[in-house]
N, C-alpha and C positions, 0 to 999 in steps of 0.2 A: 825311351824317355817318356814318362808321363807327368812333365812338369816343364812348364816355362817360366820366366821370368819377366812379372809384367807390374804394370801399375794398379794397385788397388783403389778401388771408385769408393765413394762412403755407403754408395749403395751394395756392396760385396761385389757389381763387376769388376774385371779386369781390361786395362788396357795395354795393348802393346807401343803406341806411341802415346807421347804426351803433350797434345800441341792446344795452344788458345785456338777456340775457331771465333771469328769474326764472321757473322752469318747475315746475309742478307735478308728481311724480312718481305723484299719487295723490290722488282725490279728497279723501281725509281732511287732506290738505295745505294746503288753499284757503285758508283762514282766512291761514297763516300769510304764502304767497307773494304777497296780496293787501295785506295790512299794509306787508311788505317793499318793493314795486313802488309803492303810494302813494310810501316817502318817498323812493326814491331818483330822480334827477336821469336821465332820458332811459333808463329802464327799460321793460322792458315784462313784465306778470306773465301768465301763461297758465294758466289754470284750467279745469277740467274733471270730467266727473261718473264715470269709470272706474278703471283700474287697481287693481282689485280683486274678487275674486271674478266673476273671467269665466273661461270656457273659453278653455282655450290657444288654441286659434287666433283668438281673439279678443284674448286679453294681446300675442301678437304684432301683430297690426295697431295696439294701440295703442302697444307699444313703436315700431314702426316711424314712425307718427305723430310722437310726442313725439321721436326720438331724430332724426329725419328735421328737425323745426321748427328743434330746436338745433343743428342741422350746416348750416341755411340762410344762406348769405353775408351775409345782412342784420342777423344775428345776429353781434358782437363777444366776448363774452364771457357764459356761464350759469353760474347758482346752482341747483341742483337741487333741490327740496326733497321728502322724503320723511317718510311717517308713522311706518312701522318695517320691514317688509320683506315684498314682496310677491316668493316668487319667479317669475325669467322678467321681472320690469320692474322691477328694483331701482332706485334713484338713480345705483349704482356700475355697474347695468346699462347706464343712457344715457348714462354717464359715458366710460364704452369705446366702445361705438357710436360718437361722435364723438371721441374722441382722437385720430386720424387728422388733423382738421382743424387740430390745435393751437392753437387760441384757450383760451384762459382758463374752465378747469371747476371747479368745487368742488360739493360735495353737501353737504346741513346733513340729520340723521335729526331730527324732533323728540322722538322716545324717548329718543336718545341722547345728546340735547343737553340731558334735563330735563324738556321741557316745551315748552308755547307761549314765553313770554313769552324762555325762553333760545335757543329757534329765532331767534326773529325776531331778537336782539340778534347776533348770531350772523352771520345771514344778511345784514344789512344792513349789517353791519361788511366782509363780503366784496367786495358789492355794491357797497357805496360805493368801496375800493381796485379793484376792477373798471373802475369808470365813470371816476374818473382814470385811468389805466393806457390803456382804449381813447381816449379824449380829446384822447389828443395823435396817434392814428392822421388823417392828411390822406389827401383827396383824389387820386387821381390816373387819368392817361389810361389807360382799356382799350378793347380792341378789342369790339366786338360779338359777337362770336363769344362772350365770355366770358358774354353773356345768356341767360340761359332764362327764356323768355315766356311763360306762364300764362295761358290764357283760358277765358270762362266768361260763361252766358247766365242771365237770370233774370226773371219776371212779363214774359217776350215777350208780345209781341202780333202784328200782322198788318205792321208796322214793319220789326220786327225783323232778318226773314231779307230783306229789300228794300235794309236801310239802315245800323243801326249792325252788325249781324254778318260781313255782305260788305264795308264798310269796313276791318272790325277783320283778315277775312282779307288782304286789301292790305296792311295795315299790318304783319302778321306775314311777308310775302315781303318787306320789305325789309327787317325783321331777317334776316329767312334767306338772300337774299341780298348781307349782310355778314357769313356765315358763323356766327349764331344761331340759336337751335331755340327750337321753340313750343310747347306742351303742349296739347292739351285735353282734359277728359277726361269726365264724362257722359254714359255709352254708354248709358243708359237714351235715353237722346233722340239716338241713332242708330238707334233701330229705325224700318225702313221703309225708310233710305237708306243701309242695310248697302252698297251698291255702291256709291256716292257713294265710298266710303273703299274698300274691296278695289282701285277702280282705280287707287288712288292710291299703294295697300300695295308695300313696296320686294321684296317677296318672297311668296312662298305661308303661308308661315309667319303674317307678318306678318296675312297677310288670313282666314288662317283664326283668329285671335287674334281677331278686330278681329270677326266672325260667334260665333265660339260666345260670347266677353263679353256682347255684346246678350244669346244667348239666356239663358245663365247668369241675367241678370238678372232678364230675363222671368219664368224661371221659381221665381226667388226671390218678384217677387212675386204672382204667379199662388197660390205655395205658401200664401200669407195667406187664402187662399178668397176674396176680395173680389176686384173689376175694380181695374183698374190706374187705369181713368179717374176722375177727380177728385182721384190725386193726380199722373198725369198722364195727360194736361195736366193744371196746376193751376184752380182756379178762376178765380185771376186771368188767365191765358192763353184761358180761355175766356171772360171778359167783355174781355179785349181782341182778339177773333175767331179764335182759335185755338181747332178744334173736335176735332181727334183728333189722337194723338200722331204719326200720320207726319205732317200740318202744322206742328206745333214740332219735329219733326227738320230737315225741309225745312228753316227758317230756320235752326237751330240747327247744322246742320254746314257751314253758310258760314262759320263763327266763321274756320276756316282757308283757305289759300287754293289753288292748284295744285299746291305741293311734295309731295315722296313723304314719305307718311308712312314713317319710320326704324325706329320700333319702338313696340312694343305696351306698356303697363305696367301691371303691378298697381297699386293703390292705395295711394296714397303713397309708392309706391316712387320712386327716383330713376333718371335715364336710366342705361347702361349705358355707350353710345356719345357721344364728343362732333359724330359728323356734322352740320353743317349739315341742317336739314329740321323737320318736323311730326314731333310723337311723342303716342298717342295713350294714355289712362287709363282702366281699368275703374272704376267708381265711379258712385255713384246719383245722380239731378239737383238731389237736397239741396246747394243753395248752401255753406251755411256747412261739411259735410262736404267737398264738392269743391273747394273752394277752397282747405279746410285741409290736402286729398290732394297740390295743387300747392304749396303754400310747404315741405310735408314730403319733397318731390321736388327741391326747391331751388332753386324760380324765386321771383327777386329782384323781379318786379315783373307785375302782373296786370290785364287789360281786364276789367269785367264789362259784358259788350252786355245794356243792358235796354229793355223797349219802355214797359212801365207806371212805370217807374221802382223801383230796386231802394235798401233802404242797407247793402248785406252790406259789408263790408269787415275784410281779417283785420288782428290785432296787427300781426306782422310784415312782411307783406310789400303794398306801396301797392297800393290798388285802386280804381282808373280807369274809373269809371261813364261811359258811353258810350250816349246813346240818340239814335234816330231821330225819335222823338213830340215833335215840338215842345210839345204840351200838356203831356205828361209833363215835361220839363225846366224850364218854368212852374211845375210844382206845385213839382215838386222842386229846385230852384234850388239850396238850401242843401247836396245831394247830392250829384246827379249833374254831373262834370265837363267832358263833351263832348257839344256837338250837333252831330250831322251831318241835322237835318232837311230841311238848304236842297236837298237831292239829289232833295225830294219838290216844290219851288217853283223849279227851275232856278237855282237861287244859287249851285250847287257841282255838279260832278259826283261820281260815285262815285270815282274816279279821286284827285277831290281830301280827298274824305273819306278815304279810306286814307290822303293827307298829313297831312289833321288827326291823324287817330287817333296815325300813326307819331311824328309831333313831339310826341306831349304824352307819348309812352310816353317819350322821350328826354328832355323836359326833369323829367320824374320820377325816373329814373333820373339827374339830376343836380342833384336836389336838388329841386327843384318839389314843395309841397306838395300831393296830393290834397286836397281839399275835408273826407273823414271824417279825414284826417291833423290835419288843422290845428284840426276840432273835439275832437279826442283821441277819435272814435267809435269804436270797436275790436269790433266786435262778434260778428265770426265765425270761432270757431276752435271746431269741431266734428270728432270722430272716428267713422269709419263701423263699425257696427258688423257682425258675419256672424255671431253666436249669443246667445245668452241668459245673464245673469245668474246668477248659481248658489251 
């Protein structure tokens, strides 16, 4: 198949879901986008503990973030919601950021609106003309090339880099061989197998990006005076026999597969280039952080390869738990969406496991509920932070 069936943006993306997001502009907001997003009908509310009182280059990654989530295809139309103005991440600031897309934006201030209780009336009266309005937007055929794919590893074990990760990279070559691109991003867990990726790098540029990020990181946390080990590897990757972090790179940069990596990206940034290939993301191997770096990037739909069994999954964009540990998918049955363990009992080769993985990414992207989708689990949208509070 080289074609799914999604929603067309006016700006030519596609989206696979079509949901109102109701976006918080600022922690002090929560209350209200939380009210609003209960009552409205295939909403989704997005809340968060910043935008405010950080150092600019910290307001910027979070604008970037939030303005990045709402400009994501999957996303039909947004309600902004702000406390009263923080400058640098206004309402009216994420407002413009995505104007460009042309979907459906309004911002509610609750100062300006009165209050709580006249925000929420307010917002929900938007909300509700929103959610009619995208409703009558259908389905229709696009090409694959119009996907960006989003991948991402978590509580690996000794499974992982064997089974559901080198899967998951199979299954990302035949998006990219129907002219799709891939994300991953986690360059904390490419230290060790920095060459692993330069050989891969479409340029010099590319590879020496792809080496100073690791070190950058490294030496963000080295800066903490503490070892890096224990919070990687996690604990849990070291009771599933993962003992130092070049081991969980080793598994964890199979995630992709032989394509040149295209380019390099900041954190939650969005591609540049539409080329066919792998595009790689600075960002820490905090799940719910990196995950929320790729749907703010713009990918419509995302693998998490886990070995111990993982339940991250963001609001917006579907997330396809994928593990090799047949015990793990036992435990976690109610979770995790794909086994590929039979690759460890001759039931399947790896070969065929990259079909598995590839066909469930597809029948998601045409509607197929992920498992945390269908429970309404929504539980990871996390922004990364680079300073302190102030």
């Amino acid at each position: 198949m080289t074609e799914f069936m999604g929603y067309v943006r006016p700006d030519g993306s596609v989206g696979i879901r079509n949901h109102v997001l109701i976006l918080s502009g600022t922690v002090y907001a929560n209350g209200v986008v939380e009210r609003v997003a209960n009552t409205i009908y295939n909403s989704v509310g997005i809340t968060h503990p910043l935008g405010r009182c950080q150092v600019i280059p910290d307001l910027r990654v979070t604008r970037r973030f939030l303005s990045g989530t709402a400009a994501n295809p999957n996303v039909a139309a947004v309600v902004i919601i702000d406390h009263f103005r923080e400058e640098g991440c206004t309402a009216e600031d994420i407002a413009n950021d995505i104007a460009h897309t042309g979907k459906p934006v309004a911002t509610v201030n609750i100062r300006g609106e009165g209050g709580f209780i006249a925000a929420v009336e307010k917002a929900t009266r938007i909300a509700m003309d929103f959610t009619r309005q995208v409703s009558m937007i259908h389905r229709e055929a696009a090409p694959l090339s119009k996907l960006l794919f989003g991948t991402e590893c978590g509580t690996s074990d000794t499974t992982s880099g064997l089974a559901s990760n080198p899967a998951n990279g199979l299954a990302g070559e035949k998006v990219i061989a129907a002219g799709g691109r891939m994300i991953m991003a986690e360059c904390t867990e490419w230290m060790g197998c920095e060459n692993w990726l330069t050989e891969k790098a479409a340029n010099p540029q590319v590879a020496e990006q792809i080496v100073a990020g690791v070190k950058h990181m490294e030496a963000r946390a080295l800066a903490s005076g503490e070892d890096i080990r224990g919070s990687q590897p996690t604990g849990d990757n070291m009771a599933g026999g993962l003992t130092t972090i070049e081991e969980k790179s080793m598994g964890a940069c199979k995630k992709i597969g032989a394509s040149e990596i295209v380019e390099y990206l900041e954190v939650g940034a969005a591609p540049t280039q539409t080329t066919p290939g792998n595009y790689v993301m600075y960002g820490p191997g905090m799940g719910a952080e990196s995950i929320s770096s790729m749907a703010a990037a713009g990918c419509q739909v995302l693998t998490f390869c886990t070995g111990g069994g993982h339940t991250s999954s963001h609001p917006i964009m579907p997330t396809i738990k994928v593990t090799g540990n047949r015990h793990s998918f036992e435990l976690m049955r109610d979770t995790v969406d794909v086994d590929v363990s039979g690759i460890f009992t001759d039931e399947i080769t790896l070969d065929e496991a990259g079909d598995i993985v590839y066909d469930e990414v597809l029948r998601v992207c045409n509607g197929y509920l992920t498992k945390s989708e269908a429970l309404m689990d929504h539980n990871s949208f996390a922004i990364h932070r680079v300073g302190p509070s102030i």
